[in-house]
DSSP file (Angstrom, degrees, kcal/mol; ACC not computed):
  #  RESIDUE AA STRUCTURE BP1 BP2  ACC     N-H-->O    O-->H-N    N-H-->O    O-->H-N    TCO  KAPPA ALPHA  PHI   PSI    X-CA   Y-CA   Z-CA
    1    1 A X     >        0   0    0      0, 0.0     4,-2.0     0, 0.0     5,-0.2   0.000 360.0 360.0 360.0 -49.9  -35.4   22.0   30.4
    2    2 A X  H  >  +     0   0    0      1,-0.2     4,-1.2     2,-0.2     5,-0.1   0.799 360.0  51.4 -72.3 -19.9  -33.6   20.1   33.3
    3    3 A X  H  > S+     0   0    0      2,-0.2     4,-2.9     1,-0.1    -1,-0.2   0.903 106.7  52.6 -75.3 -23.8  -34.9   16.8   31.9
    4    4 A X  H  > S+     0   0    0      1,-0.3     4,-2.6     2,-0.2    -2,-0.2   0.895 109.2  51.3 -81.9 -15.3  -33.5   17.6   28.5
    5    5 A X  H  X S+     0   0    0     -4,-2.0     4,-0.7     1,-0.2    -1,-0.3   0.892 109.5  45.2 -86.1 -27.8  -29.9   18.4   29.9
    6    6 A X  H  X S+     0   0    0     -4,-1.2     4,-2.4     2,-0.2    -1,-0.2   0.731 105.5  62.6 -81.5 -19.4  -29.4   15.5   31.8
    7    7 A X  H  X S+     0   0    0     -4,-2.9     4,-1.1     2,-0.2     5,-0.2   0.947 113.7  36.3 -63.1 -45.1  -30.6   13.6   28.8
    8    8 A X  H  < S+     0   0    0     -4,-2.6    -2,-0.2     3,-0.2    -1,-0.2   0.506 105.9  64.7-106.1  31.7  -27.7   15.1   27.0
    9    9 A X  H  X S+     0   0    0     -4,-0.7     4,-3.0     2,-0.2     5,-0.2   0.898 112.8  39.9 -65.5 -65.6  -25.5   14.8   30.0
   10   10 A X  H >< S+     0   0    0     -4,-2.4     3,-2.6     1,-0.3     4,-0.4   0.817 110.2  57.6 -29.9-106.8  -26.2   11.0   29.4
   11   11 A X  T 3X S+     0   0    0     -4,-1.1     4,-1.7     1,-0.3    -1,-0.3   0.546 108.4  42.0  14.1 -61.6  -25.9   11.1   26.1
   12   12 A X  H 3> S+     0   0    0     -5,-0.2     4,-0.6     1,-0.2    -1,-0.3   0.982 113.1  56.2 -79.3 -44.8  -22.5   12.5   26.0
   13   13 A X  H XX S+     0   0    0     -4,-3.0     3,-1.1    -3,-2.6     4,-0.9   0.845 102.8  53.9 -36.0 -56.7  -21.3   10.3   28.8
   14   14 A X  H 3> S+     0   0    0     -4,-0.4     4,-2.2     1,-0.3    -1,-0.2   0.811 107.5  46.4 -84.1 -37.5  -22.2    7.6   27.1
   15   15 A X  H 3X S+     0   0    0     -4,-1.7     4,-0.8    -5,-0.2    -1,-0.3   0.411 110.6  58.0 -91.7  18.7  -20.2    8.3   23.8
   16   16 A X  H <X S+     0   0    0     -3,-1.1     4,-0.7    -4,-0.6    -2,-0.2   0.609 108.1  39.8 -94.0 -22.7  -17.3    9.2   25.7
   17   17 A X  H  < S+     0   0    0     -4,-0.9    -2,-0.2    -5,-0.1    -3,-0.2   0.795 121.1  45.8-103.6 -16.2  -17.1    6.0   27.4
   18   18 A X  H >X S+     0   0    0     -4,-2.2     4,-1.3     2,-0.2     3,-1.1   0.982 122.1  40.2 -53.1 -78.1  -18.1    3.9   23.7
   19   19 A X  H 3< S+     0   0    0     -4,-0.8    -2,-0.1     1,-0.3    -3,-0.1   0.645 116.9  47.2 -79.6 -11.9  -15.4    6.3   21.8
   20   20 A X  T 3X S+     0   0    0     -4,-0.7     4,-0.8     2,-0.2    -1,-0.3   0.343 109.1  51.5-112.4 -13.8  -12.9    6.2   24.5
   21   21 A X  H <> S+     0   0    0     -3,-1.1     4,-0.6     2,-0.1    -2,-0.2   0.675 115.4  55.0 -94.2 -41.0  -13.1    1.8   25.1
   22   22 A X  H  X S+     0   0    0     -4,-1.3     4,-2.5     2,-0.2    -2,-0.2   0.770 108.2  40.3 -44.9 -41.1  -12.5    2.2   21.3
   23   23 A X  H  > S+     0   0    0      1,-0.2     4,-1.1     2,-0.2     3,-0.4   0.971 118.5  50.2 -65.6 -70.6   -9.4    4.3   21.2
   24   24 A X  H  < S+     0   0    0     -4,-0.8    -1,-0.2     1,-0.3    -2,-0.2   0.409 103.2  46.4 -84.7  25.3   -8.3    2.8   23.4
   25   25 A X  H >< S+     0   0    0     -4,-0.6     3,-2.3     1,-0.1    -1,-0.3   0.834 109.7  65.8 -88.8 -51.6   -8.8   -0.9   22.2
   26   26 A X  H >< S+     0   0    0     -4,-2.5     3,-3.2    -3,-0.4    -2,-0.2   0.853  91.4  77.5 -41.7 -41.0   -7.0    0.9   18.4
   27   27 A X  T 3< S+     0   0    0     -4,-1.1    -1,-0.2     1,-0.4    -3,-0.1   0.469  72.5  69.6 -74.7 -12.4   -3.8    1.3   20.9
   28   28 A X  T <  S+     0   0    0     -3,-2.3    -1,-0.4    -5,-0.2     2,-0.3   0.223  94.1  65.3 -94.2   6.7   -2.9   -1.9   20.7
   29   29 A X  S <  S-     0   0    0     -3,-3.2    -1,-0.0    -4,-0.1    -4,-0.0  -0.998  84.7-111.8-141.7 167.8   -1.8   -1.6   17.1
   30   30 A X        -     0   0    0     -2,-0.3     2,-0.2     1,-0.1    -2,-0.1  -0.109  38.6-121.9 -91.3 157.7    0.8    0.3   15.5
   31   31 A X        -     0   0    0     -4,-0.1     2,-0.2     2,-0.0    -1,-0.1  -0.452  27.3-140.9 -90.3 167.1   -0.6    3.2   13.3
   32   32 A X        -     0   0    0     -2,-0.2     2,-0.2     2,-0.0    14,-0.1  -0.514  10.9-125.1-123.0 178.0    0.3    3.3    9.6
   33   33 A X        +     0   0    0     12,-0.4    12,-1.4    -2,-0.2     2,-0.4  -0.953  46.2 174.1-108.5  69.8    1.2    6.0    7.1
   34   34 A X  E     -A   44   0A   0     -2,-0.2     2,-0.5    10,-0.2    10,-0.3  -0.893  19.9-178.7-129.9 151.5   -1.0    5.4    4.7
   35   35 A X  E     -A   43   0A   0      8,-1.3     8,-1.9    -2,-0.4     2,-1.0  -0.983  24.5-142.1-154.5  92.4   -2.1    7.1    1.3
   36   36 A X  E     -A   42   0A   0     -2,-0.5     6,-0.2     6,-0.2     3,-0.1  -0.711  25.6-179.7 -88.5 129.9   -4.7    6.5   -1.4
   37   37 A X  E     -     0   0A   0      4,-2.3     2,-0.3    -2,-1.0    -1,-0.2   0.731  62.6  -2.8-105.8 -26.2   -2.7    7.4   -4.2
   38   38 A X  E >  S-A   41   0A   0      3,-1.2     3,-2.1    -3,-0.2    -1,-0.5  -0.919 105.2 -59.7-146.8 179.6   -5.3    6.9   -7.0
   39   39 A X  T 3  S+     0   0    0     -2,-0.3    22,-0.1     1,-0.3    -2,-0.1  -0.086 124.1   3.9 -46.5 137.2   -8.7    5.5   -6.8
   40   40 A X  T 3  S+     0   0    0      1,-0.1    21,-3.0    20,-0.1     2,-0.7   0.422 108.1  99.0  87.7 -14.4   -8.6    2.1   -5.4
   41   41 A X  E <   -AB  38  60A   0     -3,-2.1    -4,-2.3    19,-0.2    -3,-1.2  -0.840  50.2-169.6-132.1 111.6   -4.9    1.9   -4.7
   42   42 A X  E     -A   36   0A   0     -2,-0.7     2,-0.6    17,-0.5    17,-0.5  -0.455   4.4-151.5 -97.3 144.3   -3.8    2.5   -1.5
   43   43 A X  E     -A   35   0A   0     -8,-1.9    -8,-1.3    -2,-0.2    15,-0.2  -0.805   7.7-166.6-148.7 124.2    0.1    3.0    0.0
   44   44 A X  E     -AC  34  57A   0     13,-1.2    13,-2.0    -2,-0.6     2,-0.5  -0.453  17.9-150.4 -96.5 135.6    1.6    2.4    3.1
   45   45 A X  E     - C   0  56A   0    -12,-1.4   -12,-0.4    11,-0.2    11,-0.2  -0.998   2.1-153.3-137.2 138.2    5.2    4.1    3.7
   46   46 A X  E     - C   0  55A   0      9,-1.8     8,-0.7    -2,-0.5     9,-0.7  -0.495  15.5-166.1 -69.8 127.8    7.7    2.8    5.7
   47   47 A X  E     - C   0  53A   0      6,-0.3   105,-0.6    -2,-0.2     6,-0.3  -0.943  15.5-122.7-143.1 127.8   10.4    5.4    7.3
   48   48 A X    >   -     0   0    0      4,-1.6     3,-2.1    -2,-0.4   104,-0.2   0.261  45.4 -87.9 -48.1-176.0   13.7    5.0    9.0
   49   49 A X  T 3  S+     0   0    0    101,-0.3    -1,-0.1     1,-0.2   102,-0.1   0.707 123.3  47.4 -92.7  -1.6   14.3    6.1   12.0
   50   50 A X  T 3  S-     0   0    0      2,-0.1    -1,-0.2     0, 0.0    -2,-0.1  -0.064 127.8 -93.8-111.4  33.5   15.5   10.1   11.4
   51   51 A X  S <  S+     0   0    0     -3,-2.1     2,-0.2     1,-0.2    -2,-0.1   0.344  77.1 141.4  98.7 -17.0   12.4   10.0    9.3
   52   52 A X        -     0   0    0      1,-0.1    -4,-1.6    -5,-0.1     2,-1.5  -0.497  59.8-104.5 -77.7 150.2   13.1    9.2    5.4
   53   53 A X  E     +C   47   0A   0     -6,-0.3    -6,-0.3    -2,-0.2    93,-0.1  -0.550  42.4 173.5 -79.0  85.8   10.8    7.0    3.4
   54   54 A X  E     +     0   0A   0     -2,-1.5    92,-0.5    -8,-0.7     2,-0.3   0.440  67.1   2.4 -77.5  10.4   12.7    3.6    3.1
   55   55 A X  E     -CD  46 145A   0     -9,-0.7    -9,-1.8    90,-0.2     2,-0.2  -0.720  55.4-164.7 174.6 148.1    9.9    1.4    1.3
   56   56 A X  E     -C   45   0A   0     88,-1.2    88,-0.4    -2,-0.3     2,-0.3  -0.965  11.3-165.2-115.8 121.2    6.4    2.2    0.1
   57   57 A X  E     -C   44   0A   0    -13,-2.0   -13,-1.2    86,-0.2     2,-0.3  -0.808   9.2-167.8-119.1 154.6    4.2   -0.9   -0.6
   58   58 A X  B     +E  142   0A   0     84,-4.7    84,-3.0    -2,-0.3   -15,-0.2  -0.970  12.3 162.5-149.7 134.1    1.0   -0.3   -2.6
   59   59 A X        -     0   0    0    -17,-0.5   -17,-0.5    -2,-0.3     2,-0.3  -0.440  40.5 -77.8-120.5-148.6   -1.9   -2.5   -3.2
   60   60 A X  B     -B   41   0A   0     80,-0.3     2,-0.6   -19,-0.3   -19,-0.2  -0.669  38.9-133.6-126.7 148.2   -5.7   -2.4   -4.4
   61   61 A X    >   +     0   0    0    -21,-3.0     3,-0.5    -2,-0.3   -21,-0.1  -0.818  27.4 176.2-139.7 123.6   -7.8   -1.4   -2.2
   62   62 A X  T 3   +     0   0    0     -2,-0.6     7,-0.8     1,-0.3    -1,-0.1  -0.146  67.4  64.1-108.7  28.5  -11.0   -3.7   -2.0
   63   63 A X  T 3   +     0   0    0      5,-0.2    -1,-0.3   -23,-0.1     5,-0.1   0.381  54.7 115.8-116.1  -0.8  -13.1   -2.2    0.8
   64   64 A X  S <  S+     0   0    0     -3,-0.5     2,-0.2     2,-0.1    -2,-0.1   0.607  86.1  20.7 -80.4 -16.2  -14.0    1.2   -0.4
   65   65 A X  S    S-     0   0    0      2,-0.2     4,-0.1    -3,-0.1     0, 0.0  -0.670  98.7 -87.1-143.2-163.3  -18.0    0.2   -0.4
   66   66 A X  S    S+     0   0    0     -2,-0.2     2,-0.4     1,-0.1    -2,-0.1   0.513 113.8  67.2-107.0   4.8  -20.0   -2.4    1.2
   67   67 A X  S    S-     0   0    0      2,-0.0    -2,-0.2     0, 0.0    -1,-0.1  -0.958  91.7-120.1-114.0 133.7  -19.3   -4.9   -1.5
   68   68 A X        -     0   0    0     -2,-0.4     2,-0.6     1,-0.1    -5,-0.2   0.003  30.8-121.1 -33.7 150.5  -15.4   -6.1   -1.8
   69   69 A X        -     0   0    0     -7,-0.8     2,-0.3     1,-0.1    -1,-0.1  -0.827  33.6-178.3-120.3 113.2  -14.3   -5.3   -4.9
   70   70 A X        +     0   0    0     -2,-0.6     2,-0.3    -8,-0.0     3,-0.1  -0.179  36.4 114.9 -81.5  36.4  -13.0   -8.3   -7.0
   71   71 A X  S    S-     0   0    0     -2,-0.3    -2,-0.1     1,-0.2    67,-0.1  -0.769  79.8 -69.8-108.1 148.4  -11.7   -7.3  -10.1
   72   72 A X        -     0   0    0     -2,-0.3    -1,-0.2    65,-0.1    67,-0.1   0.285  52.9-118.9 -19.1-179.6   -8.0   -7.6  -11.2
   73   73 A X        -     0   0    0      1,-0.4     2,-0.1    -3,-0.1    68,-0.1   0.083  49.4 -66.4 -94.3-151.9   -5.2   -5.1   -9.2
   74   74 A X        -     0   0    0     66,-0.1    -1,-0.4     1,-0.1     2,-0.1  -0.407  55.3-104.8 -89.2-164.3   -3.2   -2.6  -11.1
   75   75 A X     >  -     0   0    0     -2,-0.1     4,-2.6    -3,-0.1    -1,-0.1  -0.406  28.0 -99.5-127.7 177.1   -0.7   -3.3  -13.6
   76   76 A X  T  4 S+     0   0    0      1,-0.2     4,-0.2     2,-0.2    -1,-0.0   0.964 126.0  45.8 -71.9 -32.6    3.2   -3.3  -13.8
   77   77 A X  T >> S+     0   0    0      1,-0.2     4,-1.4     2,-0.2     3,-1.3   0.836 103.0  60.7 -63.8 -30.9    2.7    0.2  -15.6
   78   78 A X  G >4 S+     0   0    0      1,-0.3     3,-1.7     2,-0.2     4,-0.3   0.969 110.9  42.5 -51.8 -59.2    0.3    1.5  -13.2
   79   79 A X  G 3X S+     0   0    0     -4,-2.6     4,-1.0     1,-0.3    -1,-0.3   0.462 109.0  56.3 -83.2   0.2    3.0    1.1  -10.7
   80   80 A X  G <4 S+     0   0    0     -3,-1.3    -1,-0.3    -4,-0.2    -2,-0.2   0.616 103.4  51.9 -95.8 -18.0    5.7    2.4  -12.8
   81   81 A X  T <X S+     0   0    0     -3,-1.7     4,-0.6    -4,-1.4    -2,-0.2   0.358 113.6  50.1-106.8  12.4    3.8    6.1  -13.6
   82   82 A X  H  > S+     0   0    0     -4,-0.3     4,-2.6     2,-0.1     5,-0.2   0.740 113.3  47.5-118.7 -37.8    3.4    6.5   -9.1
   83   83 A X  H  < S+     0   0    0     -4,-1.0     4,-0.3     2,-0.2    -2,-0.2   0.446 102.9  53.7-105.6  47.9    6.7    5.8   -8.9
   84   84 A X  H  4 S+     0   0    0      2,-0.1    -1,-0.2     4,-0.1    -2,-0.1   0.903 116.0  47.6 -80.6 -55.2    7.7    8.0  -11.4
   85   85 A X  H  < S+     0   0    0     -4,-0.6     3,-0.3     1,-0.2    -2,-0.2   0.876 112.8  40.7  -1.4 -87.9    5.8   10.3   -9.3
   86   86 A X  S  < S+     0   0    0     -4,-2.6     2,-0.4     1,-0.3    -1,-0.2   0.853 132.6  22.3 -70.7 -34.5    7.0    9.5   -5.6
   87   87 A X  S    S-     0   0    0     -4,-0.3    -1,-0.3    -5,-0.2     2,-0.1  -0.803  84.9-146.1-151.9 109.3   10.7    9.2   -6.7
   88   88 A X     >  -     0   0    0     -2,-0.4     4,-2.1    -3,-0.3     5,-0.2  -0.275  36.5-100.2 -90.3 142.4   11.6   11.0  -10.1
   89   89 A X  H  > S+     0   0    0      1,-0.3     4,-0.8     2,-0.2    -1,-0.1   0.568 126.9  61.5 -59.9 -20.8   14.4    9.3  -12.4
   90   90 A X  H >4 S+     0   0    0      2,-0.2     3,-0.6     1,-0.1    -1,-0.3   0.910 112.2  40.7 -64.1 -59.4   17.1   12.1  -10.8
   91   91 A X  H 34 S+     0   0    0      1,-0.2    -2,-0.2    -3,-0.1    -1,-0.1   0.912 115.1  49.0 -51.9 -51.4   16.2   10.4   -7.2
   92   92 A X  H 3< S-     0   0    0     -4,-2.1    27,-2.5     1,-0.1    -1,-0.2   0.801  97.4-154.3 -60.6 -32.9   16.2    6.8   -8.3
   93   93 A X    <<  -     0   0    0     -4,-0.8    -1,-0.1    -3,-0.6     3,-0.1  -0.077  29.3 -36.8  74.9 170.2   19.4    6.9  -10.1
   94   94 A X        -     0   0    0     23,-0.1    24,-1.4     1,-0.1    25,-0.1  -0.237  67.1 -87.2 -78.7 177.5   20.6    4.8  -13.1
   95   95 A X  B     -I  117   0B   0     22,-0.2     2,-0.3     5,-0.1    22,-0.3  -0.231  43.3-110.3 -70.0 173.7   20.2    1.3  -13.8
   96   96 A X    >   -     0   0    0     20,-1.6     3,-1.3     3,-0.3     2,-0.8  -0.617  38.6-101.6 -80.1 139.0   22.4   -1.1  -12.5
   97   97 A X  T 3  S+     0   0    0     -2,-0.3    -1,-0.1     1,-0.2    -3,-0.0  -0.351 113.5  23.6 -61.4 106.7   24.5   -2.7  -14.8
   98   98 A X  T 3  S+     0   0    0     -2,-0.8    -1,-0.2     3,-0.0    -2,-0.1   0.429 118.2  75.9 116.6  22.8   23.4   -6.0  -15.8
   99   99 A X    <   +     0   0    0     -3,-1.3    17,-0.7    17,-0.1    -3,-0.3   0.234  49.0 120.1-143.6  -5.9   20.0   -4.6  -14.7
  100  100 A X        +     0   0    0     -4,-0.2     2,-0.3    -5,-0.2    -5,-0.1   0.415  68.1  58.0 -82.5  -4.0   18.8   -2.2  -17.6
  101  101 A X  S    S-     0   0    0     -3,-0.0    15,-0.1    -6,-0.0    -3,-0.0  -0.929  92.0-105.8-106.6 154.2   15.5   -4.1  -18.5
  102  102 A X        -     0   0    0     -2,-0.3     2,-0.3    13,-0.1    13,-0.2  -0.285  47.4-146.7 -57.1 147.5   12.6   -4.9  -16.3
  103  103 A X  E     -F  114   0A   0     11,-1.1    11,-4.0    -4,-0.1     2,-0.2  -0.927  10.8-148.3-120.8 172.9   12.8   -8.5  -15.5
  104  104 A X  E     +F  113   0A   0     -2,-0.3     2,-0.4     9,-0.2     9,-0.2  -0.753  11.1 179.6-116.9 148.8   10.5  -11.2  -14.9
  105  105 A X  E     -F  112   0A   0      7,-0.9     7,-0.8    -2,-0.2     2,-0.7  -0.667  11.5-155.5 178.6 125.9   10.1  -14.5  -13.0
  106  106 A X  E     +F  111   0A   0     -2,-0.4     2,-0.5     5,-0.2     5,-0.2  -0.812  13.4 172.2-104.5 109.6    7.7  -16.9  -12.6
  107  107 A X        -     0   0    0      3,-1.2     2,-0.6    -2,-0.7    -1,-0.0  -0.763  65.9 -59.5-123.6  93.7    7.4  -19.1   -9.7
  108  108 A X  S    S-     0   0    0     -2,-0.5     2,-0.1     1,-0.2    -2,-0.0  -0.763 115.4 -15.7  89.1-130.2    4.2  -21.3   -9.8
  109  109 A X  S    S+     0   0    0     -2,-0.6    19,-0.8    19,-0.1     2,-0.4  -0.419 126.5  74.7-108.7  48.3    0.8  -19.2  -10.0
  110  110 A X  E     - G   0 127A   0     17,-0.2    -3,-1.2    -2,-0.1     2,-0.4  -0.938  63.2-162.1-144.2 135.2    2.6  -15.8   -8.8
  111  111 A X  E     -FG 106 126A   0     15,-3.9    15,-0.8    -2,-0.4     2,-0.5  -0.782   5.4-155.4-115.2 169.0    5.0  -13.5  -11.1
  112  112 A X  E     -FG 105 125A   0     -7,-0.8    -7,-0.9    -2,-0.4     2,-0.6  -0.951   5.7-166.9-141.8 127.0    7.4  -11.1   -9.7
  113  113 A X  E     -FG 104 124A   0     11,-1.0    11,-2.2    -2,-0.5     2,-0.3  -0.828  13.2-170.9-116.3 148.0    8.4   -8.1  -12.2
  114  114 A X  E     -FG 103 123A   0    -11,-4.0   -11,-1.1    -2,-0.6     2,-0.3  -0.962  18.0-169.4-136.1 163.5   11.5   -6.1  -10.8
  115  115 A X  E     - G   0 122A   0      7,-1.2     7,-1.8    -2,-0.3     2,-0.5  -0.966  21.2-156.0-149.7 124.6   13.1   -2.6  -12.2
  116  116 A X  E     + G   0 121A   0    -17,-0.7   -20,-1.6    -2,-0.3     2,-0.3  -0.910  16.9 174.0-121.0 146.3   16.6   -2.1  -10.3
  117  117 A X  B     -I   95   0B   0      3,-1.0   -22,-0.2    -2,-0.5   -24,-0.1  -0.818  44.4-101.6-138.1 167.1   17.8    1.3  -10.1
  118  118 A X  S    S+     0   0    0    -24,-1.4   -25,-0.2    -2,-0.3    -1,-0.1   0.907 124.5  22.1 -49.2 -52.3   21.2    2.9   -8.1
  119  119 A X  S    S+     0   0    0    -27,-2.5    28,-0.4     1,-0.2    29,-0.3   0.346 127.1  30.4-127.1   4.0   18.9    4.0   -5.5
  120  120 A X        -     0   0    0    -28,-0.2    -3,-1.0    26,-0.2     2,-0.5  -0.938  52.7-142.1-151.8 142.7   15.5    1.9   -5.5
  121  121 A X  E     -GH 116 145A   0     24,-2.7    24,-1.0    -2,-0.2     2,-0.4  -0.976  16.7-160.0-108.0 113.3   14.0   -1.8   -6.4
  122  122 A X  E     +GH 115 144A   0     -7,-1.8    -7,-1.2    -2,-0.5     2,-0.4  -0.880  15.7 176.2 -69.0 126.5   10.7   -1.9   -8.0
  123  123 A X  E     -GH 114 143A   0     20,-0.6    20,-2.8    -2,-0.4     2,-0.3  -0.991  14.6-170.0-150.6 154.2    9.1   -5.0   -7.6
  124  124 A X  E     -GH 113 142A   0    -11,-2.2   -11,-1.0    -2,-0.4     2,-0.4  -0.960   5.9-176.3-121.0 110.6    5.6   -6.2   -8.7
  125  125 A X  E     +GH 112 141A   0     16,-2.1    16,-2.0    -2,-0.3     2,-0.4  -0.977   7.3 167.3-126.3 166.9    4.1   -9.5   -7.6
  126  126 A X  E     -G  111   0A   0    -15,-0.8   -15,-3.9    -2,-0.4    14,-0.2  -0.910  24.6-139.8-161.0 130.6    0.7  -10.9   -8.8
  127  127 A X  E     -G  110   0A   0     12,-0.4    11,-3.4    -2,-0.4    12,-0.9  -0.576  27.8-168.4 -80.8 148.9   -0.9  -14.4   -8.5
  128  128 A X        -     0   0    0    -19,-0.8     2,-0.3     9,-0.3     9,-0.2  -0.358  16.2-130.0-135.2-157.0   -2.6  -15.4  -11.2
  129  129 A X        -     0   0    0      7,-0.4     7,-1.2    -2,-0.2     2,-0.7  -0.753  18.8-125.2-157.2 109.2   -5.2  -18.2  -12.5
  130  130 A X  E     +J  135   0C   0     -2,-0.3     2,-0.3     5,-0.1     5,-0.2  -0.516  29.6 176.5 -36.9  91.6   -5.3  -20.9  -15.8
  131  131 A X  E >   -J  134   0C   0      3,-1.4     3,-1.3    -2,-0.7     2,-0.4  -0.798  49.3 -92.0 -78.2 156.8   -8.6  -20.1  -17.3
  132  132 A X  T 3  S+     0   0    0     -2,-0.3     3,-0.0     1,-0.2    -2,-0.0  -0.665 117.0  11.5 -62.5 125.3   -8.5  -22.6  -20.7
  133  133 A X  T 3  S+     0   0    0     -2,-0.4     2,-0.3     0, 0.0    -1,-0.2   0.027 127.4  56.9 104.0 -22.3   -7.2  -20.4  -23.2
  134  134 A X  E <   -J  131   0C   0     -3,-1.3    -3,-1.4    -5,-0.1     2,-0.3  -0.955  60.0-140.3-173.9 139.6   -6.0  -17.4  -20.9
  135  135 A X  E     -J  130   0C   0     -2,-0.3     2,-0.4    -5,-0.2    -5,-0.1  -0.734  30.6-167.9-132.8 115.7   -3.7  -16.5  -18.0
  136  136 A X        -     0   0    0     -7,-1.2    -7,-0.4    -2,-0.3     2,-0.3  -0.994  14.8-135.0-129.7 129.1   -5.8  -13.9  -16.1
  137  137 A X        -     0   0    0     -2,-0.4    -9,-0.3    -9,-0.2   -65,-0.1  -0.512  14.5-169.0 -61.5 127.5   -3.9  -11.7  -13.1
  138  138 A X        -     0   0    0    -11,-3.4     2,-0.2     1,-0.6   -10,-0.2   0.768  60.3 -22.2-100.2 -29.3   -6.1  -11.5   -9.9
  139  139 A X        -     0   0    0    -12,-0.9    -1,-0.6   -67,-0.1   -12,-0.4  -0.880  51.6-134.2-163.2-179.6   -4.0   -8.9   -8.2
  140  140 A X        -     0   0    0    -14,-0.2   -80,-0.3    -2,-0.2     2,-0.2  -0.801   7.9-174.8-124.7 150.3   -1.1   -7.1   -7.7
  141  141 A X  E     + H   0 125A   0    -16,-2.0   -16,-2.1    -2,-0.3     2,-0.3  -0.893  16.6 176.7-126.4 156.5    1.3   -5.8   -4.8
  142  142 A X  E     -EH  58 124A   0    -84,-3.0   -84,-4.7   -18,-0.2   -18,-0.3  -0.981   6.9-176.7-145.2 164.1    4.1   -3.7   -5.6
  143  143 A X  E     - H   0 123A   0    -20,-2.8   -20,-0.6    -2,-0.3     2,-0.3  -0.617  15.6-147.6-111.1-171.6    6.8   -1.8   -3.3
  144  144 A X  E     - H   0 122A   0    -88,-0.4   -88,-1.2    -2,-0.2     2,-0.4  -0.786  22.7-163.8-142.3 150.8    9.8    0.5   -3.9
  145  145 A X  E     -DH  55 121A   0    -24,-1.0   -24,-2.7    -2,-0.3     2,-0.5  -0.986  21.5-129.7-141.9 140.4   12.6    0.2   -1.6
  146  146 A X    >   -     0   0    0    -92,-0.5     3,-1.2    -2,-0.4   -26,-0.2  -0.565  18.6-155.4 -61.8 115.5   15.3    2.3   -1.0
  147  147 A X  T 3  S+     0   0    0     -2,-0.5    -1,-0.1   -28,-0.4   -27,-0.1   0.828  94.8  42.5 -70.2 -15.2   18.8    0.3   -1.1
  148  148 A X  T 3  S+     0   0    0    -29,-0.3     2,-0.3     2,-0.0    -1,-0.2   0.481 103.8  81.9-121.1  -0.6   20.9    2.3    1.0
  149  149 A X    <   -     0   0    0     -3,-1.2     2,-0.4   -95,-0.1   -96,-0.0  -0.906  64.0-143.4-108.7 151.4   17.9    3.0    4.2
  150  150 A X        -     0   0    0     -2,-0.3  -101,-0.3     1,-0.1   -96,-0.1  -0.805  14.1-120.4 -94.6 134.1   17.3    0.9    6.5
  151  151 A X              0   0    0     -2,-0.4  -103,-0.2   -97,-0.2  -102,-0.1  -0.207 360.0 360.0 -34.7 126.2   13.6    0.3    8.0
  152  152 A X              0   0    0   -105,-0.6    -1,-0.1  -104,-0.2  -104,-0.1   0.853 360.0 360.0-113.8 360.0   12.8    0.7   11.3
């Protein structure tokens, strides 16, 4: 009996001083907000400093099993129906004027889709690849940002 308690006297000792050289080694970087918001797609939010969400950035998220997963990212619609979601068409406001269709813009192997609203910018980027024959996406990122908070 007295051997088996000091065995998990050890025992506990020992994953206290293992979980606790871990914590604190985590302490040295700042902690996130973060959200899987559907399968695969993860989002990090951003907050000012009395607490309001001023930017959410969302990517694919390629770690979920012990092989990466390397198939395209989402899509510009994918990111249009979460933030329909997170900030409803009352909250976003209208479009801006001179602003009322999504645009597009291609600089090199990356495109960058934007959607500008009174009260948020969607924006999309994704790198992409020539195959012969076909323009294949390799990922996506997108944010929303709020125009009128500031980060901190």
């Amino acid at each position: 009996m007295l051997s088996r308690l000091l065995g998990l006297t050890v025992v506990g000792l020992y994953l206290l001083l293992v979980v606790g050289s871990n914590a604190q080694n985590l302490q040295q970087y700042k902690a996130l907000e973060a959200y899987q918001v559907r399968p695969g797609i993860l989002m990090i939010v951003k907050r000012t400093t009395n607490g309001l969400v001023c930017e959410v950035g969302l990517s694919k998220l390629s770690y979920l099993t012990e092989i990466p997963d390397r198939s395209p990212g989402f899509s510009w619609e994918a990111l249009n129906q979460i933030a329909d979601e997170l900030v409803p068409s009352a909250e976003r406001g209208p479009r801006l004027k001179g602003y009322e269709r999504d645009e597009l813009m291609i600089r090199g192997h990356v495109t960058f889709e934007f959607a500008r609203y009174g009260n948020i910018v969607i924006e999309m980027s994704s790198s992409f690849t020539d195959d012969p024959g076909q323009i294949q996406a390799e990922d996506g990122n997108g944010t929303i940002e709020w125009n009128n908070r500031k980060c901190k």
